[in-house]
N, CA, C and O atoms as a printed pandas DataFrame, in Angstrom:
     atom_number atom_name residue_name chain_id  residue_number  x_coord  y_coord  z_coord
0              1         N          UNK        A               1   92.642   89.083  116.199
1              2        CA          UNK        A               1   93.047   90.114  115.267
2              3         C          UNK        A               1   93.652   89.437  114.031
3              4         O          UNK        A               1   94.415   88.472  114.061
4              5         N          UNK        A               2   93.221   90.054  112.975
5              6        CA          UNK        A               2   93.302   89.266  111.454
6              7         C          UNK        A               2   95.293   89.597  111.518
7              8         O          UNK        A               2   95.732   90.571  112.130
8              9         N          UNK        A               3   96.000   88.835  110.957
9             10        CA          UNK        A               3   97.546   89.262  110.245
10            11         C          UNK        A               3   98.087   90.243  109.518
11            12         O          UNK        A               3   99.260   90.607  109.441
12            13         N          UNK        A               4   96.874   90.739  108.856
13            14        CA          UNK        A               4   96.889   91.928  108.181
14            15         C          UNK        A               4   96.910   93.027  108.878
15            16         O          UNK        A               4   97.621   94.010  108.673
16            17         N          UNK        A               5   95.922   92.831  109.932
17            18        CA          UNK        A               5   95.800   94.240  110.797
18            19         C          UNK        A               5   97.187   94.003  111.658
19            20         O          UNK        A               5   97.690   95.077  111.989
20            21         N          UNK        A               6   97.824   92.993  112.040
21            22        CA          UNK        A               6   99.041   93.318  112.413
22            23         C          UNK        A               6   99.642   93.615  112.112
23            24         O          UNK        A               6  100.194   94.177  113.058
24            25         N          UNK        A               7  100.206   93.762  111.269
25            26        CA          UNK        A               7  100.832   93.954  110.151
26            27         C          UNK        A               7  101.151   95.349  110.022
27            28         O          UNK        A               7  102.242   95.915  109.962
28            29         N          UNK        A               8   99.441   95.984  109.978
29            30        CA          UNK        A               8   99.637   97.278  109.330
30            31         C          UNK        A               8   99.738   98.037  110.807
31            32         O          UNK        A               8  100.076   99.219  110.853
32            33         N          UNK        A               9   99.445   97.336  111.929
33            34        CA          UNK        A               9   99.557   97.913  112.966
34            35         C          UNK        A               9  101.422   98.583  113.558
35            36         O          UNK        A               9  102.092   99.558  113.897
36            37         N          UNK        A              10  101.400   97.172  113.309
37            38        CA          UNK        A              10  103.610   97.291  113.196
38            39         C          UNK        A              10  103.930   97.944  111.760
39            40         O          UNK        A              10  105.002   97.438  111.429
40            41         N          UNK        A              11  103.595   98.649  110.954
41            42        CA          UNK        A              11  103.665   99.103  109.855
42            43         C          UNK        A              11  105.195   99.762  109.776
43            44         O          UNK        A              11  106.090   99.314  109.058
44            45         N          UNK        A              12  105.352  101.270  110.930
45            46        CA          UNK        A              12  106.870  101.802  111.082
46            47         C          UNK        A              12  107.566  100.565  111.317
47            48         O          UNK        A              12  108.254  100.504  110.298
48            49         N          UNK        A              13  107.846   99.522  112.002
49            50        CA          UNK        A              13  108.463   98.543  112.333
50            51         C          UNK        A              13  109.005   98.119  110.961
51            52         O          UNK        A              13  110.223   98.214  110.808
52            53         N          UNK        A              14  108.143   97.594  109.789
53            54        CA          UNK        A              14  108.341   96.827  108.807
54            55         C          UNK        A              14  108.612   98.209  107.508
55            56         O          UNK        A              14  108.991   97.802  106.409
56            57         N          UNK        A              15  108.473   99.298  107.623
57            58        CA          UNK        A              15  108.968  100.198  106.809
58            59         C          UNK        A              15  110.227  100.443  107.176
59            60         O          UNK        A              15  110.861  100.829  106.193
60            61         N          UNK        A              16  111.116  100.377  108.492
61            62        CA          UNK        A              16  112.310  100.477  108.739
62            63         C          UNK        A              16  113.398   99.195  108.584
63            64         O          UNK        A              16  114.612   99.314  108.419
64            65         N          UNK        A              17  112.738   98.110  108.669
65            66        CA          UNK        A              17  112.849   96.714  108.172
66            67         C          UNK        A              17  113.302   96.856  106.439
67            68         O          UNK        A              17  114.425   96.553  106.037
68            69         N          UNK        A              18  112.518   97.221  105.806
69            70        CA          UNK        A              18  112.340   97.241  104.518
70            71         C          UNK        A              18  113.242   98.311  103.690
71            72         O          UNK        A              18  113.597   98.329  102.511
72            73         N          UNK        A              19  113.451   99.111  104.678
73            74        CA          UNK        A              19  114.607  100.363  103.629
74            75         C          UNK        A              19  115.838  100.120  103.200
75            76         O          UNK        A              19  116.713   99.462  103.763
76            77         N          UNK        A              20  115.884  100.809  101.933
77            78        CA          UNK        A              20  116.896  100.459  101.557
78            79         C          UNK        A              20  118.432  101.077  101.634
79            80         O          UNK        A              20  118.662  101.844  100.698
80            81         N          UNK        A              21  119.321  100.930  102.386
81            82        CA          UNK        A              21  120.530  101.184  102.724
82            83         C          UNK        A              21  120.824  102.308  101.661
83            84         O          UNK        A              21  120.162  102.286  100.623
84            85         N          UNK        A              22  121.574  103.085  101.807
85            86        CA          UNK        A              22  122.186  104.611  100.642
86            87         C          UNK        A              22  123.127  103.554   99.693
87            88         O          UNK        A              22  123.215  104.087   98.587
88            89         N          UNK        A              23  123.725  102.503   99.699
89            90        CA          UNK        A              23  123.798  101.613   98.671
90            91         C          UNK        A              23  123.288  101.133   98.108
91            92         O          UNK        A              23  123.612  100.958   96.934
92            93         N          UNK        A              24  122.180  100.642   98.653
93            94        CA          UNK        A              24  121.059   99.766   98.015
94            95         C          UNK        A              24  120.032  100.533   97.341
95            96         O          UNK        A              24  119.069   99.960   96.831
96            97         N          UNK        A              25  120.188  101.939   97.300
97            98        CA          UNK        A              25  119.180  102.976   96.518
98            99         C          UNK        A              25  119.795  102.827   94.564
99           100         O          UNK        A              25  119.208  103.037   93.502
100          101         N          UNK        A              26  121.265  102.353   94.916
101          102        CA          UNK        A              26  121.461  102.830   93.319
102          103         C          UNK        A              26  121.335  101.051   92.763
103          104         O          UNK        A              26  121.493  100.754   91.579
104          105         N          UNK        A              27  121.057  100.107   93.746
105          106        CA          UNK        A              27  121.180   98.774   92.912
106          107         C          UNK        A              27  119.713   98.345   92.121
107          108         O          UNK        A              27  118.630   98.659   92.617
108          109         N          UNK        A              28  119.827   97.529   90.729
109          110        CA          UNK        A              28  118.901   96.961   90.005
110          111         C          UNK        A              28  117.772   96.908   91.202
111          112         O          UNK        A              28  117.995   96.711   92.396
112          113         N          UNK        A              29  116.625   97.112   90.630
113          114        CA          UNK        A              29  115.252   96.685   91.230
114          115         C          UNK        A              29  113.839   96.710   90.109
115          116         O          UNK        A              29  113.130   97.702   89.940
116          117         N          UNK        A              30  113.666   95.472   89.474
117          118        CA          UNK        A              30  112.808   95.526   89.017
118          119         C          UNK        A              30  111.842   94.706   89.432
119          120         O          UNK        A              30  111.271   93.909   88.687
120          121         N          UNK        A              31  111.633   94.835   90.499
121          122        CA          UNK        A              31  110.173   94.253   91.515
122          123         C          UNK        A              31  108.770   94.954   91.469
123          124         O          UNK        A              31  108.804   96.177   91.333
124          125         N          UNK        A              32  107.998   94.575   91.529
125          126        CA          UNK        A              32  106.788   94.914   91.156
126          127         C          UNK        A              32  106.347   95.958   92.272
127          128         O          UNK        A              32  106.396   95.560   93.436
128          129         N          UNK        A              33  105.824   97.552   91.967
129          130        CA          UNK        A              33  105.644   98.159   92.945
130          131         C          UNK        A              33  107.132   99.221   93.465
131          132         O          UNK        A              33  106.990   99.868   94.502
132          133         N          UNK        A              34  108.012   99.293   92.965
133          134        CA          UNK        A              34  108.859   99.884   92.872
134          135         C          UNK        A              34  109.111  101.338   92.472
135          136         O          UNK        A              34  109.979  102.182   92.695
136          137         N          UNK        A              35  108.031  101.264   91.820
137          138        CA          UNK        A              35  107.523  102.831   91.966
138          139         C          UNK        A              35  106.942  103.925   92.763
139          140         O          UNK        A              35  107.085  105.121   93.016
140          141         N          UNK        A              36  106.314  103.039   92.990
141          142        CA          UNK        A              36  105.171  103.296   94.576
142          143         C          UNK        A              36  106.473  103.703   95.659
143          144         O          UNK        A              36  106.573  104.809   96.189
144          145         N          UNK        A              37  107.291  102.736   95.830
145          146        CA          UNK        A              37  107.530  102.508   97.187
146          147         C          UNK        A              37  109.421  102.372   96.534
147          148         O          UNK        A              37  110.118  101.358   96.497
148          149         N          UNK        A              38  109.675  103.389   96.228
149          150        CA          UNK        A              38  111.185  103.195   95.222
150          151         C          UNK        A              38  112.601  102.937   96.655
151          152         O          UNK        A              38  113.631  102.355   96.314
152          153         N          UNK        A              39  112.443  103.451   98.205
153          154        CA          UNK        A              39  113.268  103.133   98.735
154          155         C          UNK        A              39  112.781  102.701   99.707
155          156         O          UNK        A              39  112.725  103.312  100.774
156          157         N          UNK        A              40  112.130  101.010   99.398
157          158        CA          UNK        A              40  111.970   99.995  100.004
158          159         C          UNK        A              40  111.779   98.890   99.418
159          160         O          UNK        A              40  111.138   98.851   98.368
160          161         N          UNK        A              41  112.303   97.782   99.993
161          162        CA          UNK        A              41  112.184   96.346   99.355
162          163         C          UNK        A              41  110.885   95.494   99.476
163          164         O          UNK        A              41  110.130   95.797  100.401
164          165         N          UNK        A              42  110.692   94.934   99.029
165          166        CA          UNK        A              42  109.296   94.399   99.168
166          167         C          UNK        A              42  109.303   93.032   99.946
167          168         O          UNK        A              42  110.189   92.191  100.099
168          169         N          UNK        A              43  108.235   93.092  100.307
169          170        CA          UNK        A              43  108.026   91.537  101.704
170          171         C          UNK        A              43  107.029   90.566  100.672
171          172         O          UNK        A              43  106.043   91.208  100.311
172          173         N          UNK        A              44  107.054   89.760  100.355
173          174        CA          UNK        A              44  106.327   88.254   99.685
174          175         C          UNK        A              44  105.060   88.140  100.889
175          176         O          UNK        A              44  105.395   87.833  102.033
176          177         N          UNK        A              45  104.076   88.316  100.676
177          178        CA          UNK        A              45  103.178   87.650  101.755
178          179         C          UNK        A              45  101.880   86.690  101.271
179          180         O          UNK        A              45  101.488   86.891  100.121
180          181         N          UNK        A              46  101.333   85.882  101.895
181          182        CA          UNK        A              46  100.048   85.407  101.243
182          183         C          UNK        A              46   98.653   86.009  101.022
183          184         O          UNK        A              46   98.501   87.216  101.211
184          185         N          UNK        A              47   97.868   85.420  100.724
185          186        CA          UNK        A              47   96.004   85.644   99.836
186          187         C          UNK        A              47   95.839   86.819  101.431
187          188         O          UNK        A              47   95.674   88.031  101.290
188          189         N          UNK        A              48   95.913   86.259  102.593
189          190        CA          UNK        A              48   95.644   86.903  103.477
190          191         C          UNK        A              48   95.959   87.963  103.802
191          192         O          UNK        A              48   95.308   88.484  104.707
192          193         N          UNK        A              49   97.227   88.797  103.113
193          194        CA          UNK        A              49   97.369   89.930  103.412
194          195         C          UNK        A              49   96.990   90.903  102.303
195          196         O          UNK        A              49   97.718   91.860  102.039
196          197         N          UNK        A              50   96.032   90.701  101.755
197          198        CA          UNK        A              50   95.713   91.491  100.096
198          199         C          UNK        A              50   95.501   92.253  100.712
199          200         O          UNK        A              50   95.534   91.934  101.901
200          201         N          UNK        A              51   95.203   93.504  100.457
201          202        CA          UNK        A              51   95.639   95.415  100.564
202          203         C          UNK        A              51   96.921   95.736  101.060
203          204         O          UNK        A              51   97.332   96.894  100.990
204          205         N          UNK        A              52   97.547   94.892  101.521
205          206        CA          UNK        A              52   98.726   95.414  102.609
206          207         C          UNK        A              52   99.721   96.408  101.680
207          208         O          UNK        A              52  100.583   97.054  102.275
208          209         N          UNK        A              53   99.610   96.512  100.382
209          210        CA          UNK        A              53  100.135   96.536   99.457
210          211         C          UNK        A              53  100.063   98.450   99.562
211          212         O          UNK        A              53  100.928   99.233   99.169
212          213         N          UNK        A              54   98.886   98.736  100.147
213          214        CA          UNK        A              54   98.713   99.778  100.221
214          215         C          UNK        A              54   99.607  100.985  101.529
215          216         O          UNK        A              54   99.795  102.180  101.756
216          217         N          UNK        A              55   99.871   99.779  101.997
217          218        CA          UNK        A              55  100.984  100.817  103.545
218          219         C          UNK        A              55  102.204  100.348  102.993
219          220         O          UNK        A              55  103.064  101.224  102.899
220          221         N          UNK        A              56  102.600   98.946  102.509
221          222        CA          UNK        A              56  104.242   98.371  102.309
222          223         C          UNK        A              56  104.220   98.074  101.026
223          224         O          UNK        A              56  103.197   98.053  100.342
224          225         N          UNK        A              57  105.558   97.785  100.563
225          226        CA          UNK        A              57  105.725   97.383   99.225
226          227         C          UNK        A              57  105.585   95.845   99.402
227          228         O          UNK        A              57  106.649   95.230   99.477
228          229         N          UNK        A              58  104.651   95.268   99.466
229          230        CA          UNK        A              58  103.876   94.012  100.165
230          231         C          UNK        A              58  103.600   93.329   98.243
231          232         O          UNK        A              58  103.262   93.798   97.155
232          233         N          UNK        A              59  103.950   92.190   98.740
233          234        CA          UNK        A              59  102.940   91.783   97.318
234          235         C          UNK        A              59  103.273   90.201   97.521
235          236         O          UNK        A              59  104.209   89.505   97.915
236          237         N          UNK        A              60  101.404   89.986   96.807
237          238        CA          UNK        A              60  100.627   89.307   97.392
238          239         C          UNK        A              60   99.541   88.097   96.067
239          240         O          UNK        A              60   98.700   88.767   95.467
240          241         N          UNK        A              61   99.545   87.120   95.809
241          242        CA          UNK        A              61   98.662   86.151   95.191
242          243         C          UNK        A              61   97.924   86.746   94.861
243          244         O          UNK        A              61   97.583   87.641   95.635
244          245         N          UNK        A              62   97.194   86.639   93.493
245          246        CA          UNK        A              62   95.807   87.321   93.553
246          247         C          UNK        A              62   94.908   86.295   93.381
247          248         O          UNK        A              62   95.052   85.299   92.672
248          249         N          UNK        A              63   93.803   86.652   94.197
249          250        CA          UNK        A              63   92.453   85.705   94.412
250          251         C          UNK        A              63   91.820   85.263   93.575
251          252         O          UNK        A              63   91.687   85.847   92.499
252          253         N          UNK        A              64   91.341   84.276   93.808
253          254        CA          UNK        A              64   90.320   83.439   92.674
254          255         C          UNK        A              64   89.606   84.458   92.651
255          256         O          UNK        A              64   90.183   85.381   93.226
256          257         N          UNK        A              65   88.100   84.885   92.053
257          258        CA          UNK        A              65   87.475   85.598   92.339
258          259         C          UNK        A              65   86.063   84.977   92.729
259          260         O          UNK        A              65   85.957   83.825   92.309
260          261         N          UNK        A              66   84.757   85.524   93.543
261          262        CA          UNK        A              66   83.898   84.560   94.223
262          263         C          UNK        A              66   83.323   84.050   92.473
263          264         O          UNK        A              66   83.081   84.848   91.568
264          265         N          UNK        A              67   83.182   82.075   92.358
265          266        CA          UNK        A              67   82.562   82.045   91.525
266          267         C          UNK        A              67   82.937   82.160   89.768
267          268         O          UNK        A              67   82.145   82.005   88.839
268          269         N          UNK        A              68   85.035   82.616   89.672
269          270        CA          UNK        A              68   84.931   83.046   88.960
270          271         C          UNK        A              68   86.517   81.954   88.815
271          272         O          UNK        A              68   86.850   80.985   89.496
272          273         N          UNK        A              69   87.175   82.585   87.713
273          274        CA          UNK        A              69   88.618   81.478   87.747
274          275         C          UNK        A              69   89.681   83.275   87.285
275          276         O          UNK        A              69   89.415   84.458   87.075
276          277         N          UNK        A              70   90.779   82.461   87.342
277          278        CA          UNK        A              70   91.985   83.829   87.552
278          279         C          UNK        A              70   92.625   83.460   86.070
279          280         O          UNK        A              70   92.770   82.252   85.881
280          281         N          UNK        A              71   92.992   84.266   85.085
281          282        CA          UNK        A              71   93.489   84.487   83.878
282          283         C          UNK        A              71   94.481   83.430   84.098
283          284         O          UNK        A              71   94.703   82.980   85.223
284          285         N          UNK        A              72   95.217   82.935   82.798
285          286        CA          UNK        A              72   96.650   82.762   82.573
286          287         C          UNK        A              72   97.735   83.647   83.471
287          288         O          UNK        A              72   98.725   83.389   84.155
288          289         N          UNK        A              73   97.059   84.727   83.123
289          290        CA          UNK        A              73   98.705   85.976   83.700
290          291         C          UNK        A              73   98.255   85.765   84.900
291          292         O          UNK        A              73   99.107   85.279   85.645
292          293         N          UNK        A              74   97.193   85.955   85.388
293          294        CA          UNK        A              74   97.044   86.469   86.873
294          295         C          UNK        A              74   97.728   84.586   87.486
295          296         O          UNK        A              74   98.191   84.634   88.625
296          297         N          UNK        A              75   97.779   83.083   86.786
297          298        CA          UNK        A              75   97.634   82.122   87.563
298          299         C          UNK        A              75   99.704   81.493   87.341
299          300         O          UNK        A              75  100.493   80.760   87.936
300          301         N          UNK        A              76   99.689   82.295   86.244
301          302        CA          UNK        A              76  101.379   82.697   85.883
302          303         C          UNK        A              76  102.324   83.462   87.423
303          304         O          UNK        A              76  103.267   82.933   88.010
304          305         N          UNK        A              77  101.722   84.712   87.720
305          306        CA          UNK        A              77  102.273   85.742   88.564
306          307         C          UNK        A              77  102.074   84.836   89.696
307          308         O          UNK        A              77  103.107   84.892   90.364
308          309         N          UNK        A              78  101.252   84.040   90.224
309          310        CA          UNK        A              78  100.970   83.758   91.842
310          311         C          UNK        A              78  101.991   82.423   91.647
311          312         O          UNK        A              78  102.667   82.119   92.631
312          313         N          UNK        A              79  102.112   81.722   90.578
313          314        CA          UNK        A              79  103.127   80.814   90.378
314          315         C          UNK        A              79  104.491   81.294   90.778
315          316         O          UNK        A              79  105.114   80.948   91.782
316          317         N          UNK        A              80  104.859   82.130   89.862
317          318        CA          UNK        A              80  106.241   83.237   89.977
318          319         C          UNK        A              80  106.540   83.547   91.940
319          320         O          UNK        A              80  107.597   83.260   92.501
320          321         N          UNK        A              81  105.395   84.132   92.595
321          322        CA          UNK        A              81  104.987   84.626   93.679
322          323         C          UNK        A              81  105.416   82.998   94.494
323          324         O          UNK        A              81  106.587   82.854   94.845
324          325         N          UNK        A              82  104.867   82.374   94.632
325          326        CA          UNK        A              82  104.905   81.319   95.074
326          327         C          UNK        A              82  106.549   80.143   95.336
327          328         O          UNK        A              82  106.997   79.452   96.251
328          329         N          UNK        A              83  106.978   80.520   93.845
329          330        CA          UNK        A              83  108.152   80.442   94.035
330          331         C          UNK        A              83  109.342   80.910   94.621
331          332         O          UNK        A              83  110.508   80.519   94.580
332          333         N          UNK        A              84  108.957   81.532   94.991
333          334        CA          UNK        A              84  110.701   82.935   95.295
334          335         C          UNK        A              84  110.579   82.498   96.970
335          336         O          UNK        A              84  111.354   82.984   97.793
């Protein structure tokens, strides 16, 4: 079974993981996806979990593409990503 599908399988697990405390609703958050997903924190994951983004506030490298090369911004953000 791929990591992803675990992932999304334990999904309630990692949405209760991820919430944010009735304090932590009024603190700074300018993380990417914060809109989507405004009372939960987001999990850093790798290339391998791309969609996850769609059940958790997940965020994730973006892929070379087949054959193709990744912008400045897009090779900027996975840098940023990579770091934290």
């Amino acid at each position: 079974m791929a990591d992803i599908a675990i992932a999304q399988s334990n999904r309630e697990f990692h949405l209760n993981k991820l919430a944010k405390t009735p304090s932590e609703l009024d603190m700074a958050d300018q993380g990417p996806l914060r809109e989507e997903y405004p009372a939960s924190w987001a999990i850093l994951a790798d290339k391998g979990y791309q969609g996850l983004h769609r059940n958790l506030r997940a965020i994730t490298p973006t892929k070379r593409p087949a054959g193709g090369v990744l912008t400045v911004s897009e090779m900027d953000v996975n840098d940023k990503i990579a770091s934290d």
